[in-house]
C-alpha positions as CSV (number, residue, x, y, z in Angstrom):
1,X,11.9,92.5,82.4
2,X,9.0,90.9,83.8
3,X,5.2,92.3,84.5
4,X,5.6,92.7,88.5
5,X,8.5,95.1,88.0
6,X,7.0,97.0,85.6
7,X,3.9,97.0,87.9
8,X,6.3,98.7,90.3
9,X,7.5,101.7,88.6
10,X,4.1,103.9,89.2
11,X,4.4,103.6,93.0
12,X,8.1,103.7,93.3
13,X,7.5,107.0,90.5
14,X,5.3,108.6,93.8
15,X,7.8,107.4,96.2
16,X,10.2,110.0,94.3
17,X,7.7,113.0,93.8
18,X,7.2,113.1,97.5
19,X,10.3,112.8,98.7
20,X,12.0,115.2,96.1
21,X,8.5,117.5,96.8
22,X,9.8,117.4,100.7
23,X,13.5,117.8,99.9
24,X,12.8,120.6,97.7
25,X,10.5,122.0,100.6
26,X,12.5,121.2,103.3
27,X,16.3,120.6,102.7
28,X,17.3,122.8,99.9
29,X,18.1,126.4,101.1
30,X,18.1,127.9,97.1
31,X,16.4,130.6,96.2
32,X,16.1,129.7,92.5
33,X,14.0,126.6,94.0
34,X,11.4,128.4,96.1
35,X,7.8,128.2,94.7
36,X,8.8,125.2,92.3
37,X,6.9,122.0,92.3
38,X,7.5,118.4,91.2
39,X,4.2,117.1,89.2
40,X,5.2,114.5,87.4
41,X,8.1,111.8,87.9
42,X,8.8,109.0,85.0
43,X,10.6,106.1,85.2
44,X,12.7,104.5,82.6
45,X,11.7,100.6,82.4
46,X,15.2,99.9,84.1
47,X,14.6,102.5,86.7
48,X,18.0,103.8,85.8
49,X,16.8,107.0,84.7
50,X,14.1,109.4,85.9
51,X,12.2,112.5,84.1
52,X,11.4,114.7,86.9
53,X,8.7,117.4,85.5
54,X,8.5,120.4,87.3
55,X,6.8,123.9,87.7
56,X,7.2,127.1,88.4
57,X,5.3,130.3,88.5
58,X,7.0,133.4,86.4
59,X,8.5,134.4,83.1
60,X,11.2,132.5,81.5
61,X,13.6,134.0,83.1
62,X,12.0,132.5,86.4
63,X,12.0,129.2,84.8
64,X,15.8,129.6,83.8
65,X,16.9,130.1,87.5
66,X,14.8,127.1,88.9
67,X,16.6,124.9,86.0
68,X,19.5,126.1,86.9
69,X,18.8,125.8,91.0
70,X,17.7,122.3,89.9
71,X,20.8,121.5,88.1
72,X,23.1,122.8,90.9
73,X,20.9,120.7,93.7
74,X,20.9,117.6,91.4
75,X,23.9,115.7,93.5
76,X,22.4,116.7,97.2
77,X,18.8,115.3,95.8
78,X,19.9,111.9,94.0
79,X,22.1,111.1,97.2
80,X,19.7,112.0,99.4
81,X,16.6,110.3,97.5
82,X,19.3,106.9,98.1
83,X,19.5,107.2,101.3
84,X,15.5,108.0,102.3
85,X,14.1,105.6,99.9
86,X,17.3,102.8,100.8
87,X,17.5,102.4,96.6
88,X,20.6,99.6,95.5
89,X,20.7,102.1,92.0
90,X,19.3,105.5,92.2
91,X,18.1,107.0,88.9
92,X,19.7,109.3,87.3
93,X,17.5,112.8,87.7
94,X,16.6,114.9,84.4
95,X,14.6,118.0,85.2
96,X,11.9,119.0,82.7
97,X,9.3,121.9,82.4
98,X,5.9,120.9,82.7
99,X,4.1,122.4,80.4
100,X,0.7,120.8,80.7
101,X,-0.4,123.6,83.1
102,X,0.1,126.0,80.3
103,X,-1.1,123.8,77.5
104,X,-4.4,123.5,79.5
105,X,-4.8,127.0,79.8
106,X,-3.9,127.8,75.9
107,X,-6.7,125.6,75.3
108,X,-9.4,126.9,77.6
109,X,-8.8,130.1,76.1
110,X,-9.7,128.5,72.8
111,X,-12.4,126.8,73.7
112,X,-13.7,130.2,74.9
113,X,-12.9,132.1,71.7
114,X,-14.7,130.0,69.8
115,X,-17.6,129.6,71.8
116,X,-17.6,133.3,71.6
117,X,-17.4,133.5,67.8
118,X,-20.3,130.5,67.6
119,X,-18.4,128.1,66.2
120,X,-18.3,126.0,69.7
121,X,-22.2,125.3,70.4
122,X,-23.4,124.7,74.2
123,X,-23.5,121.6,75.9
124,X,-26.7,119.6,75.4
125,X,-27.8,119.8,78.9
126,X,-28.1,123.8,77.7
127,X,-24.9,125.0,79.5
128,X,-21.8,126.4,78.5
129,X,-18.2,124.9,78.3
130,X,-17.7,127.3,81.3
131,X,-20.4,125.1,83.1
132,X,-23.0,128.0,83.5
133,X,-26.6,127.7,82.2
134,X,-27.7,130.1,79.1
């Protein structure tokens, strides 16, 4: 494989989150699918396989039914990501949780615990992790 398609897997990687964002949005009359977003979308080096990270608001139960609305929609989306983008060899599509969203907030939360408890000290310009002044 050489450097310039390499090169080419971030934008084509965009190409896919917007048009599976406007599928998803537009095309897909599911249920299980409304409120679920694409974040992230990786390439394998080949481009014959894709990780499509997604989220949705809700419990896990929530997130069962938007796998499992993704799953069902995952023929209609990799045709119709073909046809839009005009790809010789369309990935393969694997839906996967994103869980950065969550991560993130676990670790805000402590962050702000141990600020609370003192162990976490202010910033040096005098203000909090939370950005306010003390």
């Amino acid at each position: 494989m050489n450097q310039q398609s390499y090169s080419r897997n971030p934008r084509l990687e965009g190409e896919i989150r917007v048009v599976l964002t406007e599928l998803l949005q537009h095309e897909v009359n599911d249920p299980r699918l409304a409120g679920v977003t694409v974040s992230v979308v990786r390439l394998s080096a080949d481009r014959s396989h894709s990780r499509v990270y997604f989220s949705v608001i809700g419990d896990d139960e929530r997130e069962r039914q938007a796998a499992d609305g993704l799953a069902a929609a995952n023929p209609f989306l990799r045709r119709e990501l073909g046809r839009r983008m005009r790809l010789r060899m369309v990935p393969s599509l694997e839906f996967l949780r994103d869980t950065s969203y969550e991560y993130g907030d676990h670790m805000e939360r402590v962050f702000q615990k141990l600020h609370d408890e003192g162990v976490l000290a202010p910033d040096e310009d005098g203000a909090t992790d939370d950005g306010e002044p003390q």
